[in-house]
N, C-alpha and C positions, 0 to 999 in steps of 0.2 A: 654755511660755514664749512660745513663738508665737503663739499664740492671742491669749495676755494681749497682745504687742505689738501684732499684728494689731487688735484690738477697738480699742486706745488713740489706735492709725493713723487708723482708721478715724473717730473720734470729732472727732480734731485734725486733719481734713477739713473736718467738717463746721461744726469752729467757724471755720475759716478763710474758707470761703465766706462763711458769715453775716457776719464782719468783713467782706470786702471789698465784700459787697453794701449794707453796714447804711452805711461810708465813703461808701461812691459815690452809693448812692440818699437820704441822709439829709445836706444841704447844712448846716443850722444843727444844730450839736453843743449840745443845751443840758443842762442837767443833768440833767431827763427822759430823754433819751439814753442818757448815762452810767450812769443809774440803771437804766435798762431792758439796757440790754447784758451790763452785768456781772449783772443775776441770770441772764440767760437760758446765758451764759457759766460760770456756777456749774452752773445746772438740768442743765446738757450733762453736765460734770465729775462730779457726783455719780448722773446717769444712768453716765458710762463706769464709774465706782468700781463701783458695786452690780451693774453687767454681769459683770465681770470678779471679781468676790467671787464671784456666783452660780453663773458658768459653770467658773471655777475650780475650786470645793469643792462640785460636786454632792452633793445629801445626797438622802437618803430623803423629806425633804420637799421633794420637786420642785416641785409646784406651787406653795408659796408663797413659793417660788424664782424662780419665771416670772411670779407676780403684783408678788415686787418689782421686775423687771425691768419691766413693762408700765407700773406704775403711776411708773417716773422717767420712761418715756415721754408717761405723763399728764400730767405736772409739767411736763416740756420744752413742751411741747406748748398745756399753761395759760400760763406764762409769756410767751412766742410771742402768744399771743393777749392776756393782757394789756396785753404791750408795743404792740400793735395798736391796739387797740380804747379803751385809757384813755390812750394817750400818742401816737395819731396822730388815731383818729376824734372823740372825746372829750377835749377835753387837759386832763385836772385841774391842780389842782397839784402840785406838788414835793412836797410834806408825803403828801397823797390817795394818789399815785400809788407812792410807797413803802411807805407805810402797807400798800397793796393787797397788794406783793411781799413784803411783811413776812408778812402773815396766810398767804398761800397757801404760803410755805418754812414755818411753823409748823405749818400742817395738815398737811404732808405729811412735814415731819420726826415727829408723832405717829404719823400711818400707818404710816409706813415701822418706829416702834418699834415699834410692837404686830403689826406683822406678823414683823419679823427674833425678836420674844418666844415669840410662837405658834408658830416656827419652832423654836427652840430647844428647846421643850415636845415638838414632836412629831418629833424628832429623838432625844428622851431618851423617850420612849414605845416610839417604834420599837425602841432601843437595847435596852431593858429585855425587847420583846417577843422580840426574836432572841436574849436570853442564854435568857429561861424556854423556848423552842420547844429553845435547843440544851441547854439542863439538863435538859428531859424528853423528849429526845429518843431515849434508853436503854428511857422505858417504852411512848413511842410508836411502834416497832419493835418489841416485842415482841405489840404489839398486832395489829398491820400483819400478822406472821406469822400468826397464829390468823386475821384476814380470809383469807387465801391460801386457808385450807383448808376455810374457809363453803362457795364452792360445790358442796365434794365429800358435805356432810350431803343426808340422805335430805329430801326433796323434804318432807314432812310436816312436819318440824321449823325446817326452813331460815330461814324467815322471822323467825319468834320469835327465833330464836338469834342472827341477822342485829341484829333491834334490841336485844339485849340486849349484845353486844359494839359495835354501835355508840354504846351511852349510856358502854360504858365509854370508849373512844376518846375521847369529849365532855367527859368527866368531867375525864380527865387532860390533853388538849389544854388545854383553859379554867382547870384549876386556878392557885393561887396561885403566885407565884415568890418566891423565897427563894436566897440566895447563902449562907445558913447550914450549916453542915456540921451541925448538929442535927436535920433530915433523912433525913442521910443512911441511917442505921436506918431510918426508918420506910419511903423509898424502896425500899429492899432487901428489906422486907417484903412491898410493892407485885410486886415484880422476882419474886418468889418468888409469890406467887400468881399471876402470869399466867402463868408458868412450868408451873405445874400447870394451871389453866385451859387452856393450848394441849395439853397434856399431855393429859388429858381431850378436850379436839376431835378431838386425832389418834385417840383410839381409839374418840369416836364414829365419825370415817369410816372406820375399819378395821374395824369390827363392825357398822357399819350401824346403830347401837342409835338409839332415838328417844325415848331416856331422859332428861328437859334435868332430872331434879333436881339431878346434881351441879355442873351449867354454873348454873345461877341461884345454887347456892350460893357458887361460888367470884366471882359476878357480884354478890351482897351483899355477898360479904367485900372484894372489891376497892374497889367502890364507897363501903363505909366505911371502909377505909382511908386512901382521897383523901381523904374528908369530917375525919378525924381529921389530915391532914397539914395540910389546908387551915384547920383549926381552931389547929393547932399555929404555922401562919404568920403567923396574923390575929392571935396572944395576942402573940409575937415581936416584930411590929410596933407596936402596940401600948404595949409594956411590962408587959404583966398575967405 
């Protein structure tokens, strides 16, 4: 709440100066004037608004949080210079010189939607990605464990084993997401095969053995397991 007051402070500063300098240094008020004050007076307003949304509700889409933020800077900033440049060094007319303010709040209100859209998009991506990271994340530790105990395999095998538990890890990180409890069997079937698989690691490095038939077996079966959940998700989806 501070902050929000602070920013708003700070904002209704800056529009006070600009009046009191726009008064004193600008003798003949004409409607060029009027017309240019109150957008640049709006430009400020909807800069403080979109400051104070942003830094408020920080989201996982930061940066295109910090680009709405720069780009009402741009806007303040255009308008400033239009009011300059078409209504002191150049004086159109009345009709020209609104028209101008009219186009440039028009481009910038499109902007400013497709970028708070884009935002929304990848805020519900993110969303989507931390629910599948925390949904598989039962088979992604059990994975983690069987890594633990890679370095303790006989030096000849290690490698191969290495990338054959790390395509599982790949498999299941990247897989589909699903909020469906029709799953959840197939899951538990997943759960249970790595369960054996680490099963299997411990007593290769307890016996030294440099046996990987049963590890590739159990690294086929998992591996179509995902392919069958992932296929079970895509039909789900779908409607099939």
């Amino acid at each position: 709440m501070q902050k929000k007051t602070f920013t708003y402070f700070i904002y209704l500063i800056f529009i006070v100066v600009y009046s009191a300098l726009s008064f004193i240094l600008v003798k003949e008020k004409t409607n060029i004037f009027w017309c240019g004050y109150l957008f640049f007076v709006l430009a400020i307003l909807i800069s403080a608004v979109l400051t104070v949304i942003s830094v408020q509700k920080l989201s996982s889409a930061f940066p295109i949080e910090l680009s709405l933020i720069t780009f009402s800077y741009v806007y303040v900033v255009i308008t400033f210079l239009v009011n300059f440049i078409f209504g002191k060094v150049f004086v159109l007319s009345f009709s020209k010189f609104i028209s101008i303010h009219i186009a440039c709040l028009g481009l910038f209100a499109i902007i400013t939607i497709l970028l708070m859209l884009t935002k929304g998009l990848v805020v519900k991506q993110n969303n989507e990605v931390k629910v599948q990271l925390r949904e598989l994340q039962p088979l992604i530790q059990e994975v983690e464990k069987i890594k633990s105990k890679l370095p303790d395999l006989s030096a000849n095998i290690r490698t191969p084993v290495v990338k054959m538990i790390d395509k599982v890890a790949d498999r299941i990180r990247f897989s589909e997401y699903s909020s469906e409890e029709d799953i959840v069997e197939i899951d538990n079937r997943i759960r249970t095969k790595l369960g054996e698989l680490q099963n299997e690691v411990f007593n290769m490095v307890e016996k030294q053995s440099e046996n990987t038939k049963n590890i590739e077996s159990y690294v086929n079966s998992i591996l179509q397991l995902v392919d069958e959940r992932n296929s079970q998700i895509i039909s789900a989806k779908s409607g099939i």
